[in-house]
C-alpha positions, 0 to 999 in steps of 0.5 A, a space after each residue: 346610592 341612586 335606586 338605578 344601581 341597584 342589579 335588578 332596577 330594570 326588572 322592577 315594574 313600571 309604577 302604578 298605572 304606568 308602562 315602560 313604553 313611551 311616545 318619545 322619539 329621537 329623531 335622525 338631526 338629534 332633537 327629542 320628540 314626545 307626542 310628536 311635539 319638538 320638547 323645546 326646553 334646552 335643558 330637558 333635551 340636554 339632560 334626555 341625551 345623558 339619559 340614552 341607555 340600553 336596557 340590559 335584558 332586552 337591548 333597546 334603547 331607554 331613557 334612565 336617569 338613575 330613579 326611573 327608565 322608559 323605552 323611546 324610539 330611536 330613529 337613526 342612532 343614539 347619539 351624534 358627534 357635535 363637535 371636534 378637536 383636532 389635535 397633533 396626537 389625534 381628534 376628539 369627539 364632543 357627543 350630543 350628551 357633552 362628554 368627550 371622547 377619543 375618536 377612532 378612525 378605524 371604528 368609523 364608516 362612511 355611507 354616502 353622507 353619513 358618517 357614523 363611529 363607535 362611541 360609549 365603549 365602557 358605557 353600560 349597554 355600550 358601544 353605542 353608534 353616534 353620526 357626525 352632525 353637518 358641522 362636525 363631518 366638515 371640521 373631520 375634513 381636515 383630517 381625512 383623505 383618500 389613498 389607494 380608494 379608500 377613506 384615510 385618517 391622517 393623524 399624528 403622521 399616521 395614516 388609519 383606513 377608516 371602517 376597518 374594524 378590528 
């Protein structure tokens, strides 16, 4: 059992000396930022997007890897959509921190040139919002479509409105 489990993990304080408070920042492309420096080492980033959380008391957004949790600074959203699969039952989603998921058109909104979903529905702290990288918005181009002036998802041969939220 990961020290992370246990229900008042997030209300221990912070070791000796040290504060819950970071410089880290993620910024709007999905790169991690720490002292205003680029962190560059593939891994450590790979590994902080797994880290996103919410703090359960709060709600803001820390890093958790299960032993210790800081808070960092979200610029835009916590997570971003990398990649799709299109499949005839519908699209997948391949977020920032590797996992997959199903997308669902009707919890995703398009605002000029972002496009932004729900995602993490079951995650602790969840749902969280994720924006479509350039690559993945262009690969959803091939599912969307307009009808009666509005935004379409045509999967399955079925038509979904996007940002209708139920």
């Amino acid at each position: 059992m990961k020290p992370g489990d246990h229900p008042e993990f997030f209300r221990f304080p912070a070791p000796e000396g040290r504060s819950r408070e970071s410089t880290i920042r993620l910024d709007r492309e999905g790169r991690f930022f720490h002292e205003g420096a680029l962190v560059e080492h593939a891994g450590l980033a790979a590994a902080m997007h797994t880290w996103i959380a919410r703090h359960p008391d709060d709600g803001r957004y820390i890093l958790t890897n299960g032993y210790d949790w800081t808070y960092f600074t979200v610029e835009d959203v916590p997570y971003f959509v990398r990649s799709i699969r299109v499949e005839p039952a519908g699209v997948s989603l391949r977020l920032s921190d590797g996992t997959e998921e199903p997308w669902n058109p009707r919890e995703t909104t398009v605002d000029g040139e972002r496009v932004v979903t729900r995602v993490k529905r079951d995650a602790r702290g969840g749902p969280f919002e994720a924006r479509f990288d350039r690559h993945a918005q262009i690969a959803l181009g091939a599912v969307l479509d307009e009808q009666g002036g509005r935004t379409v998802a045509r999967i399955g041969g079925e038509v979904v409105p996007l940002g209708v939220i139920p």
